[in-house]
C-alpha positions as CSV (number, residue, x, y, z in Angstrom):
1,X,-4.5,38.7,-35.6
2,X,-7.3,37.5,-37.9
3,X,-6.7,33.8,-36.5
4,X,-6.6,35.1,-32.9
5,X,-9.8,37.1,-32.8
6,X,-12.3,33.9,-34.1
7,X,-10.0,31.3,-31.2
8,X,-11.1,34.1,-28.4
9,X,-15.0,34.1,-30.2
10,X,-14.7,30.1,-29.1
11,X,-13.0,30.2,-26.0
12,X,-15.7,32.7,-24.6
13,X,-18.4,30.8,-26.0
14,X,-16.8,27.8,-24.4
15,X,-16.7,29.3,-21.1
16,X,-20.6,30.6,-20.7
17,X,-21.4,27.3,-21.7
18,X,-19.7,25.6,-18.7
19,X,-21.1,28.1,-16.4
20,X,-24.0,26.2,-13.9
21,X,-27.1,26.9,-13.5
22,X,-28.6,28.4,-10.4
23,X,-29.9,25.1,-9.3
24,X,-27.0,23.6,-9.9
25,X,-25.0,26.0,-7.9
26,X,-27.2,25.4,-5.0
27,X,-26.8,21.9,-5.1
28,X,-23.5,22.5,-5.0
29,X,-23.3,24.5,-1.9
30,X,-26.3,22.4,0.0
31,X,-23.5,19.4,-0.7
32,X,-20.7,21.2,0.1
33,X,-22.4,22.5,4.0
34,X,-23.9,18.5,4.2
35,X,-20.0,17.5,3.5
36,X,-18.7,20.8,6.5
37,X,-21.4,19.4,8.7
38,X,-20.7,15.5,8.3
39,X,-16.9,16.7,8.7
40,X,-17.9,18.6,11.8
41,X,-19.6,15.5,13.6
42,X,-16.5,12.8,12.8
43,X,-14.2,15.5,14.3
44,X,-16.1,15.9,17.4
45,X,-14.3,15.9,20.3
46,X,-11.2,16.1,18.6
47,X,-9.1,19.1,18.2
48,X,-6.3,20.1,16.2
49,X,-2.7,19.9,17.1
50,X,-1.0,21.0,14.1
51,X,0.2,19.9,10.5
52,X,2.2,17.6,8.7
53,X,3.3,17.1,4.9
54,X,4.3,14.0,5.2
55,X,2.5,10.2,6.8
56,X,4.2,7.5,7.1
57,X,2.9,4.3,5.6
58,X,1.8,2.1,8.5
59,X,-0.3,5.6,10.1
60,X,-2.3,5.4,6.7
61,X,-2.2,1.0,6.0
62,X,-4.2,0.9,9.1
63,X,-6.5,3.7,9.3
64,X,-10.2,4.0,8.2
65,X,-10.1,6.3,5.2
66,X,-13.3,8.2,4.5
67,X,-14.2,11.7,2.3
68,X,-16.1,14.3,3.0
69,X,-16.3,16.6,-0.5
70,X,-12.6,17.1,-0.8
71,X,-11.4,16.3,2.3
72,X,-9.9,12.6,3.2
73,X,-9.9,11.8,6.5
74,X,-7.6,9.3,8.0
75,X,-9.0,7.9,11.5
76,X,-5.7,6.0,12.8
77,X,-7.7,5.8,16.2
78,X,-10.7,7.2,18.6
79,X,-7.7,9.6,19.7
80,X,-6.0,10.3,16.6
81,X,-7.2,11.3,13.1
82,X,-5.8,13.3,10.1
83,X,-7.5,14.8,7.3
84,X,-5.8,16.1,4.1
85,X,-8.1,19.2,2.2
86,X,-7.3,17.8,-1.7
87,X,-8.3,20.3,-4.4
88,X,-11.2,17.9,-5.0
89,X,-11.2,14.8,-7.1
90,X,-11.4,12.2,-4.7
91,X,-15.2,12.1,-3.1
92,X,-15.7,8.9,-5.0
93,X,-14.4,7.5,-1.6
94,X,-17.3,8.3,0.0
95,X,-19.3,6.0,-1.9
96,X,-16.5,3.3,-1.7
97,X,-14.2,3.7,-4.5
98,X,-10.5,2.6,-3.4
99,X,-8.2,5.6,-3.0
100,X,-4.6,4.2,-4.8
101,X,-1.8,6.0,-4.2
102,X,2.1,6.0,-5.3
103,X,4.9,7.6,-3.5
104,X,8.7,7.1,-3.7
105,X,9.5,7.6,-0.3
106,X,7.5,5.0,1.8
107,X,5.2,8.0,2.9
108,X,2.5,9.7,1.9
109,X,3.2,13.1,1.1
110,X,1.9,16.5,0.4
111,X,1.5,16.6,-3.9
112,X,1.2,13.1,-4.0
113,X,-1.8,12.0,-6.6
114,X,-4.4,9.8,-5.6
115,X,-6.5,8.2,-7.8
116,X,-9.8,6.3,-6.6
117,X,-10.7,3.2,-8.8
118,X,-14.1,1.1,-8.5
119,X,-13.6,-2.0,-6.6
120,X,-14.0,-5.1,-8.6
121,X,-13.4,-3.5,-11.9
122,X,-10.6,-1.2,-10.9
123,X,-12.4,1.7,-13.4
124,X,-10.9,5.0,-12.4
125,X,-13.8,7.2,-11.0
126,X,-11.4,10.5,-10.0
127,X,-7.9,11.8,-8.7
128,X,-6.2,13.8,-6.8
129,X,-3.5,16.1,-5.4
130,X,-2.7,15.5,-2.1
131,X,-2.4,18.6,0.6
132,X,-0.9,18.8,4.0
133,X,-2.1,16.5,6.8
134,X,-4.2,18.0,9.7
135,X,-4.3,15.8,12.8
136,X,-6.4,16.2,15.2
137,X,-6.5,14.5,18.8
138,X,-8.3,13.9,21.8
C-alpha cells in the first residue's frame, strides 16, 4: 500500500499536466468544424448508400486518397467515394504524407493499421486503425 499511494500521487500529477489549455481546446475544435465543413463540401452531392468492412485493392490502388481530421476519404470516381472515420492518427495525409498500409487478404479491411510516412524520407509522421468504409454515391 505504501508503494501504491506515491505511483497514484504521479499518475494524477501526470494527467493534469496533459490536460490543454483553453486555447488549445479551441483550436482544437475550430480544426475539427474546418475538417466537418471541408468533409461536407467533397461529399456534396453525394449521398450515402451504406457500409462496408472490407475494399478491395484495385477500389483503393486507384482512388484519390485525401484526410479530413480523422477521416480518409477514398474518391474512386465523381460518382463513387468512401470514407473510413479512423480513431485519428492519420491527418498527416492531408498535408501529403503517404498512407502505407498491410493487409493479408488482398483488401483493405476494418482494423487494419495505417501508417503515413514522409515522402522522400519515408520518416513515419502517424498511424492508424482503420474503421468501416462509408460509400457514398451520386
Amino acid at each position: 500500500m505504501r508503494i501504491l499511494a506515491p505511483t497514484l500521487a504521479l499518475a494524477a500529477l501526470a494527467l493534469t499536466g496533459c490536460a490543454m489549455s483553453p486555447a488549445e481546446t479551441a483550436r482544437a475544435q475550430e480544426r475539427a468544424a474546418a475538417d466537418q465543413a471541408a468533409l461536407g463540401q467533397k461529399l456534396a452531392g453525394l449521398h450515402p448508400a451504406g457500409t462496408t468492412d472490407c475494399l478491395d485493392h484495385f477500389q483503393t490502388n486507384n482512388a484519390s486518397l485525401s484526410a479530413y481530421g480523422p477521416a480518409l476519404v477514398y474518391r474512386v470516381s465523381d460518382r463513387l467515394v468512401y470514407v473510413n472515420d479512423t480513431a485519428g492518427g492519420c491527418e498527416a495525409v492531408s498535408r501529403g504524407d503517404i498512407l502505407v498500409t498491410k493487409s493479408n487478404q488482398g483488401q483493405l479491411c476494418r482494423g487494419d493499421i495505417g501508417q503515413t510516412v514522409t515522402p522522400g524520407s519515408r520518416v513515419p509522421s502517424g498511424s492508424c486503425a482503420l474503421g468501416s468504409f462509408t460509400k457514398y454515391v451520386r
